[in-house]
C-alpha positions as CSV (number, residue, x, y, z in Angstrom):
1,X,24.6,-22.1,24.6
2,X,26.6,-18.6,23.5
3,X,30.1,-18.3,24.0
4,X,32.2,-15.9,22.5
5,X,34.8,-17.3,19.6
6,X,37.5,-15.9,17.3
7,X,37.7,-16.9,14.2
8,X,38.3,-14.7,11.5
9,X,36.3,-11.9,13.9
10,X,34.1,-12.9,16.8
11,X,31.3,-14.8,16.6
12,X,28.3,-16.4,18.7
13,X,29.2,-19.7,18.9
14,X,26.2,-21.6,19.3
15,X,26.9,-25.2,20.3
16,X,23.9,-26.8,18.4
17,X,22.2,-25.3,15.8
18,X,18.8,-26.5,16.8
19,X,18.8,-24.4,19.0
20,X,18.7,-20.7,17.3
21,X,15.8,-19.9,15.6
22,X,17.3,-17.0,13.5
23,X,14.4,-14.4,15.6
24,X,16.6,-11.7,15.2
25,X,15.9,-10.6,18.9
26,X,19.4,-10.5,19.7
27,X,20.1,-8.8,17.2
28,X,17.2,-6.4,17.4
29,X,18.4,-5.6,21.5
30,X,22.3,-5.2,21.5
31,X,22.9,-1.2,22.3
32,X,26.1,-1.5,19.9
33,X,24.7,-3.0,17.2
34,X,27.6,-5.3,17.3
35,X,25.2,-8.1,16.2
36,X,24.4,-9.5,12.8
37,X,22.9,-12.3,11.2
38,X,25.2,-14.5,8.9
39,X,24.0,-16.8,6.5
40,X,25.5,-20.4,6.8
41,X,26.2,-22.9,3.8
42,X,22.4,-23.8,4.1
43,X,21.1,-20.4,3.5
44,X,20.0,-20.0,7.5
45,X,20.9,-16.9,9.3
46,X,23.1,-17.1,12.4
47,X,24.1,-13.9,14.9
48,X,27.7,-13.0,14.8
49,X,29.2,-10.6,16.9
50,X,31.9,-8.1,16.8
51,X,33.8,-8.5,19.9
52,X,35.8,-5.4,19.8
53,X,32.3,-3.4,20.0
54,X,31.0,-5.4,22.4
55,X,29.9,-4.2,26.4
56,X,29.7,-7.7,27.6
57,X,25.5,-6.7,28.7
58,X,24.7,-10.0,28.1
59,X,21.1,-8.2,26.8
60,X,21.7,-10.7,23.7
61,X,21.1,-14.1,26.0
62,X,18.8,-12.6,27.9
63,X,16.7,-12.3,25.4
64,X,16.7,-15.7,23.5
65,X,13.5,-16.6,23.4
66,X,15.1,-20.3,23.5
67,X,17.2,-19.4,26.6
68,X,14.3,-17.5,28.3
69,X,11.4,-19.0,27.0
70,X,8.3,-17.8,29.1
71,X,6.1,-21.0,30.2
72,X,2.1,-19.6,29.2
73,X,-0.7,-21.1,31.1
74,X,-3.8,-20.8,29.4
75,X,-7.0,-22.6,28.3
76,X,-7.4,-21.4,24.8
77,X,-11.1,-21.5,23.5
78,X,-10.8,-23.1,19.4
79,X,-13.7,-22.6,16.4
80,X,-13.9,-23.5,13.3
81,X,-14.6,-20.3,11.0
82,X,-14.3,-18.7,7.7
83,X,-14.6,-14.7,6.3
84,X,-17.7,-14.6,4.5
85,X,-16.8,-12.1,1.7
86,X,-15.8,-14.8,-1.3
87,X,-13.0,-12.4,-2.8
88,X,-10.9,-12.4,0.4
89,X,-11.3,-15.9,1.5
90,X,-10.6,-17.2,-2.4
91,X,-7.1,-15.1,-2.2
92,X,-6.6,-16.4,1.3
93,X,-4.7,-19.7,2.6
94,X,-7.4,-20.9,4.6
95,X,-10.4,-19.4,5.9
96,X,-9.2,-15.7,5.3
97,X,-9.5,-14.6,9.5
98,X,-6.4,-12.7,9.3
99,X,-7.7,-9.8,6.7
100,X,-10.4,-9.3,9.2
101,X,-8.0,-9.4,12.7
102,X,-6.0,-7.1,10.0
103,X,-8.6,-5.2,9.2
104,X,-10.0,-4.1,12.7
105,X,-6.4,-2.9,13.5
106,X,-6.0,-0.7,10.4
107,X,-9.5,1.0,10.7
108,X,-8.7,1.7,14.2
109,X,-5.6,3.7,12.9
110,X,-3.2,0.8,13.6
111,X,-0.3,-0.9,12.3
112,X,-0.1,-4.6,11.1
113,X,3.0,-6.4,10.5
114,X,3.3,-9.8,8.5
115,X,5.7,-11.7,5.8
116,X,5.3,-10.6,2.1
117,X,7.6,-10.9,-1.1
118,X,10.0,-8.1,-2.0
119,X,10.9,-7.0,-5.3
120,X,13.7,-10.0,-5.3
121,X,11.4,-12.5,-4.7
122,X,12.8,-12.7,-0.8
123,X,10.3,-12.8,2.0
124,X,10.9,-10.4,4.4
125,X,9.0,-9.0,7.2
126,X,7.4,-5.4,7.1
127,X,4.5,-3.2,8.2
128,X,1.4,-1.6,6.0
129,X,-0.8,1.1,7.7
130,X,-3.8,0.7,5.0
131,X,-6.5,-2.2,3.8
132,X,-5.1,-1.9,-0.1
133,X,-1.2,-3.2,1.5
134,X,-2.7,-6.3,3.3
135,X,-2.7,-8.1,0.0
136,X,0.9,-8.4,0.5
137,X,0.7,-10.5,4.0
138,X,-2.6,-12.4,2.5
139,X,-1.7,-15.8,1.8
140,X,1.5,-18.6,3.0
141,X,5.3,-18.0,2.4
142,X,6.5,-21.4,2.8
143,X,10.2,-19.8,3.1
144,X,11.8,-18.4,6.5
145,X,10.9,-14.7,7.0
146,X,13.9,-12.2,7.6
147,X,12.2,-10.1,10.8
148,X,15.3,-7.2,10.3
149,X,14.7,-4.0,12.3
150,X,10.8,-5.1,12.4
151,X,10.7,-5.5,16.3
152,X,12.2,-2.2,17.0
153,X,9.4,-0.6,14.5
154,X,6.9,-2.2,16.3
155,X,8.0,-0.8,20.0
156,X,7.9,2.4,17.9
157,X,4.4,2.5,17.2
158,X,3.3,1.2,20.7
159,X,4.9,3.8,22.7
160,X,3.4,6.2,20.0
161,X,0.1,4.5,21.9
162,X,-0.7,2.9,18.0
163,X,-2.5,-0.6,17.8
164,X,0.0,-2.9,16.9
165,X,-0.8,-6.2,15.2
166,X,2.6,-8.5,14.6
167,X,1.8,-11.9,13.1
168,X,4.9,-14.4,12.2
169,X,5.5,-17.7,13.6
170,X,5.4,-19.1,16.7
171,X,9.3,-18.8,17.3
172,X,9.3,-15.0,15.7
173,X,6.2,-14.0,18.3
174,X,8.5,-15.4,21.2
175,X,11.6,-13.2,19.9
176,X,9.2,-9.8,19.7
177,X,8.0,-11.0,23.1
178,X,11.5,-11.3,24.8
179,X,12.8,-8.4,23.0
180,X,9.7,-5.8,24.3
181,X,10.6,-7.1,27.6
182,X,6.6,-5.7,28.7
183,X,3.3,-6.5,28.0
184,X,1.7,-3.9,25.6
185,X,-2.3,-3.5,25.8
186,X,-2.0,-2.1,22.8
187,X,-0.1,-5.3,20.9
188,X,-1.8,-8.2,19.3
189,X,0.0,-11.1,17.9
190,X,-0.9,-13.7,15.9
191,X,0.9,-16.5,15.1
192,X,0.3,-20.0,13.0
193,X,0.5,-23.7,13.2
194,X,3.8,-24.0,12.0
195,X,5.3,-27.0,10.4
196,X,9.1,-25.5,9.9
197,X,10.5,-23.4,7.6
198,X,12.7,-23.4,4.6
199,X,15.7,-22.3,3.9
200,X,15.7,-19.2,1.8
201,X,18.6,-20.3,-0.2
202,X,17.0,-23.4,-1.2
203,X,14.2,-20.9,-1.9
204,X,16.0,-18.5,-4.3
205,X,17.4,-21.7,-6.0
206,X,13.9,-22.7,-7.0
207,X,12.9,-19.7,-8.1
208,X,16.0,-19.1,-10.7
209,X,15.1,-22.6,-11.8
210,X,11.6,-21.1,-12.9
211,X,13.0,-18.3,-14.4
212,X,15.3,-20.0,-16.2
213,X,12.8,-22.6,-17.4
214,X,10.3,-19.4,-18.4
215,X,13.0,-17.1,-19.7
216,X,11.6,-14.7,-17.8
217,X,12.1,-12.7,-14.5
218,X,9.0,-13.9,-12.2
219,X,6.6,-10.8,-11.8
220,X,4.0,-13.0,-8.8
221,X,3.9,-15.9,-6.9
222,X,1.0,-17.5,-5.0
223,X,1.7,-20.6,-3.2
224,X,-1.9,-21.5,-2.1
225,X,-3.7,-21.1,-5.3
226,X,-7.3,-22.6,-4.6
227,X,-8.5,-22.7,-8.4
228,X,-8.9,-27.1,-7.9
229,X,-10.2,-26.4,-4.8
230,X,-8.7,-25.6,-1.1
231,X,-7.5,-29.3,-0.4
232,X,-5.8,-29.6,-3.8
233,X,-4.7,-26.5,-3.8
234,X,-1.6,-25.3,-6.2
235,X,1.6,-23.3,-6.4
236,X,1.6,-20.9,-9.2
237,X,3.8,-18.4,-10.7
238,X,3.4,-15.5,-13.4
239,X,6.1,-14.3,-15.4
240,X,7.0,-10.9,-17.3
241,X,6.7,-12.2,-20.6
242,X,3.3,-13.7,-19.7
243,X,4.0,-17.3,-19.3
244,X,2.6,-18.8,-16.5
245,X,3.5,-22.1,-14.0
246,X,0.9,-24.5,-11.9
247,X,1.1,-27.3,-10.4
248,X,-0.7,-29.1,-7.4
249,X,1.1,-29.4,-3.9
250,X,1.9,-32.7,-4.1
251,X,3.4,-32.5,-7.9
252,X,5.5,-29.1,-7.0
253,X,9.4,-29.7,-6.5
254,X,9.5,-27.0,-4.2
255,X,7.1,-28.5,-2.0
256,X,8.0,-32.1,-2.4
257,X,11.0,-30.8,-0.9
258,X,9.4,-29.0,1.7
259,X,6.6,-31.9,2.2
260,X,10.1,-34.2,2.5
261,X,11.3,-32.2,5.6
262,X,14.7,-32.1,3.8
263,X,14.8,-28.2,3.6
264,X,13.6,-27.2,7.0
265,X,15.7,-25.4,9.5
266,X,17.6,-27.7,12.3
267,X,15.5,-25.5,15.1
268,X,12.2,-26.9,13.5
269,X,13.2,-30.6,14.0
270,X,13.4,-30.0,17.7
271,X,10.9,-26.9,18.2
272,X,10.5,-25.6,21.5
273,X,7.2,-23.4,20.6
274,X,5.1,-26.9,20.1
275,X,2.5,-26.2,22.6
276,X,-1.2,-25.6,23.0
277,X,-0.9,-23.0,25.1
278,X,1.2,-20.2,23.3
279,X,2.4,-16.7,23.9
280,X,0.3,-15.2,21.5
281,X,-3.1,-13.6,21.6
282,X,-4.7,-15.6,18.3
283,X,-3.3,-18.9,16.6
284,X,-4.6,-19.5,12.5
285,X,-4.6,-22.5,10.8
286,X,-5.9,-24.2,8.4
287,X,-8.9,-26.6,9.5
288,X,-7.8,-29.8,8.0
289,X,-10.8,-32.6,8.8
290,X,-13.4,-30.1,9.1
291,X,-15.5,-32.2,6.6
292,X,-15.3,-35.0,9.3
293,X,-16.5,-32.2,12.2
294,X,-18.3,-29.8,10.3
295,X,-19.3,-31.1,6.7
296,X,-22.0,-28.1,6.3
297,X,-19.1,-25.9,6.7
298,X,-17.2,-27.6,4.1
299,X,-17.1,-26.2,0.5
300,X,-13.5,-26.5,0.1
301,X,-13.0,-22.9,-0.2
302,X,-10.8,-22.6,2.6
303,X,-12.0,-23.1,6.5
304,X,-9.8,-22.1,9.6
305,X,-8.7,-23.6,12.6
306,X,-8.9,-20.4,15.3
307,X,-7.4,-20.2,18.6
308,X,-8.1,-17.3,21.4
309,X,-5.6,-17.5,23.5
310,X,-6.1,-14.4,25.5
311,X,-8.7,-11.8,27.0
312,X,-6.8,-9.7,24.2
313,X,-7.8,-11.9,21.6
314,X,-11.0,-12.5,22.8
315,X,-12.4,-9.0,22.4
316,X,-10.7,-9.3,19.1
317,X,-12.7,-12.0,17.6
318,X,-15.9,-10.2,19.2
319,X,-15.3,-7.5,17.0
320,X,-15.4,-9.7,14.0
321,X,-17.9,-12.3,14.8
322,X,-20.4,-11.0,12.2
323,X,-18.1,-10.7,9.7
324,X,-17.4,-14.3,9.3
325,X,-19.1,-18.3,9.8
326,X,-18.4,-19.8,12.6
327,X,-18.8,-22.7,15.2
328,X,-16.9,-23.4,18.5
329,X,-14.8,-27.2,18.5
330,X,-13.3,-29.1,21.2
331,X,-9.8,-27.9,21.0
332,X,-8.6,-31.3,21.4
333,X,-10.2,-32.9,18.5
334,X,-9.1,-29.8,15.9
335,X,-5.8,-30.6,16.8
336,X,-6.1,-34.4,16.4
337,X,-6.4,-33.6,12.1
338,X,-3.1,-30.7,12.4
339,X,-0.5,-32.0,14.7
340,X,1.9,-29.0,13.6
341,X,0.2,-27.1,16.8
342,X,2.1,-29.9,18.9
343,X,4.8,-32.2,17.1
344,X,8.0,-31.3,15.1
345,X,8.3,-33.0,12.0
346,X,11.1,-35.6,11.2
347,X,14.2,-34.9,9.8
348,X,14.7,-36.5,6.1
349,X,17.8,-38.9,6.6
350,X,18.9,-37.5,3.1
351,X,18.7,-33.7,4.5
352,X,22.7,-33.4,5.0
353,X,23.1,-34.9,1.4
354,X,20.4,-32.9,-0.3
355,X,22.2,-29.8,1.6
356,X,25.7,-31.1,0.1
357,X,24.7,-30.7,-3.2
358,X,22.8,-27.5,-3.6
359,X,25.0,-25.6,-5.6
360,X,26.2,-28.3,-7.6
361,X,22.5,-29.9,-9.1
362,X,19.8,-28.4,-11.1
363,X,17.0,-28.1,-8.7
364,X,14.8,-30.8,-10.4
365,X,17.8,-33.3,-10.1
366,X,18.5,-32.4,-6.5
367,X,15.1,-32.9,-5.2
368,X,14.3,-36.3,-7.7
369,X,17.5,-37.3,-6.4
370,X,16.8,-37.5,-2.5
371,X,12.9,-37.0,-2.2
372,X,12.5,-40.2,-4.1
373,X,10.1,-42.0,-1.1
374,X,6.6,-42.1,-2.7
375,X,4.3,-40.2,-0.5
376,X,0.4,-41.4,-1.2
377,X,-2.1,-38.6,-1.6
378,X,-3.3,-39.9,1.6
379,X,0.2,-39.4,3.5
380,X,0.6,-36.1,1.5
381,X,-2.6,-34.5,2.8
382,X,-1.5,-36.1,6.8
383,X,1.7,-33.8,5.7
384,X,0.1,-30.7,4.6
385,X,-1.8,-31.0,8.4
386,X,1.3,-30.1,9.9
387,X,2.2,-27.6,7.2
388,X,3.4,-23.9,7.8
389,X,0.0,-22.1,6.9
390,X,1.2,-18.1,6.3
391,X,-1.4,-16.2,6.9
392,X,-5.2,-18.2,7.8
């Protein structure tokens, strides 16, 4: 798959796209540092090497979580659950399960890493070591993550003997996995029924068309704002000169995009992490049909979809079962209403053309222009099952 090419420098080659996930374990592992991630003309980062630094170790491909992917055998237990403080499960995607996973870490003088929103508007990976920072990682980033140095931060901390919690996507927990190279005791990972992510130049574009349209430099963003309810929810921003934007899912042009699969990253359309049993300790998602399995639990407030996937993550959820509602599901049957957990999506047949003119349309043009299909509420909300649900 890697092979080494000059072309105005040395690069990776890799022969189909599809198959990188932009983990940043390579990266994360060469002893040279030789390795960076370049952005292509779609805004996805791609590893390009500097040959002239380069050992030949190989390290790089051996740990590809694509090239090495570790087959898990396990028999995860699922439940249907939500935090019962109101406040935390409001501001919360779903069911609000990861403040409390979060939450046992930190008050056992642990470290949590997750995706949050730097002062550019970019989502980034990082690490908080307190209750108030969690805020940052509450809540979905419907946008690829940049994981940086964050793998080599978290080896840090576990051979300091420090809990470490790492939460990401299912692809990101398979490149901290490769990269460690070892089991930690002391390492929980979470990751998410992932429906693919976006690309964060498509990203940036949309939020300079808000900013433009406010005349204003965006101070927040929430992109799972539950004020018409968990099902309905909406896509907000708040500006520095007060103005403010809503709109629901389905009426969003960042999501219609999203909802289109015309932004996605080629990886996603082929996804090698689509399984059942994963390599992570805890899976969140959002439980879609719960009013069909549980309609006392239903209050459209927000309900998670929880998998323990490990003896790790089983003494995990012990520690937190009075903190929260639950009720144990047939595993089978959860996943029947959120097919993310086991299908990639489609590719939009109008992706390479929406990708062709990017930089040449405003943003509302470019998505009216090649998300035209008519998705029925209905069809939207058998989309959203499969959506990327950052954090639970």
């Amino acid at each position: 798959m890697h092979t080494f090419l000059k072309e105005g420098g040395f690069i990776i080659t890799i022969i189909e796209k599809k198959n990188c996930t932009g983990c940043y374990a390579c990266v994360t592992i060469c002893p040279q540092q030789c390795i960076t991630m370049k952005s292509d003309s779609e805004g996805f980062w791609y590893p390009a090497v500097d040959k002239e630094s380069c050992l030949d170790c190989s390290l790089c491909e051996k740990v590809c979580p694509i090239l090495q992917k570790e087959q898990v055998k396990n028999e995860p237990k699922a439940y249907a659950c939500y935090n019962k403080n109101e406040e935390i499960r409001m501001k919360s995607s779903s069911g609000g399960l990861f403040t409390l996973f979060a939450e046992q870490v930190i008050d056992h003088g642990g470290v949590v890493f997750g995706a949050g929103f730097d002062k550019e508007n970019k989502v980034l990976h990082s690490f908080v070591e307190t209750k108030e920072e969690l805020r940052k990682f509450r809540g979905a980033k419907y946008v690829q993550s940049k994981i940086g140095d964050t793998y080599k931060k978290a080896e840090k901390f576990l051979l300091q003997g420090r809990q470490v919690l790492f939460s990401g996507t299912p692809c990101q927990i398979g490149g901290l996995k490769s990269f460690l190279q070892k089991d930690y005791d002391n390492l929980i990972c979470i990751d998410i029924f992932c429906h693919g992510v976006p690309s964060p130049k498509v990203w940036k574009k949309y939020v300079s068309y808000r900013e433009i349209r406010a005349d204003a430099p965006v101070r927040n963003i929430t992109f799972r704002r539950k004020n018409n309810g968990w099902k309905r929810y909406s896509i907000a921003f708040s500006f520095n000169n007060n103005m403010e934007y809503e709109n629901a899912f389905d009426k969003d042009l960042y999501m219609q995009a999203f909802l289109h699969n015309i932004c996605l990253r080629p990886s996603c359309y082929a996804c090698n992490f689509k399984t059942l049993c994963r390599q992570s300790d805890i899976t969140l998602a959002d439980f879609w049909g719960i009013e069909n399995m549980f309609p006392e639990m239903d209050d459209d407030k927000g309900a998670s979809l929880v998998l323990i996937n490990s003896r790790k993550g089983e003494l995990m959820f012990g520690k937190i079962l009075n903190q929260m509602i639950l009720k144990e599901v047939d595993i089978n049957k959860a996943v029947s209403y959120n097919l993310a957990a086991i299908n990639s999506v489609k590719q939009s047949p109008q992706r390479n053309n929406f990708f062709s003119k990017l930089e040449q349309l405003p943003f509302d043009k470019l998505v009216k222009k090649y998300c035209k299909q008519k998705i029925s509420v209905k069809m939207l909300i058998r989309a959203v099952l499969s959506k990327l649900g950052f954090l639970g």
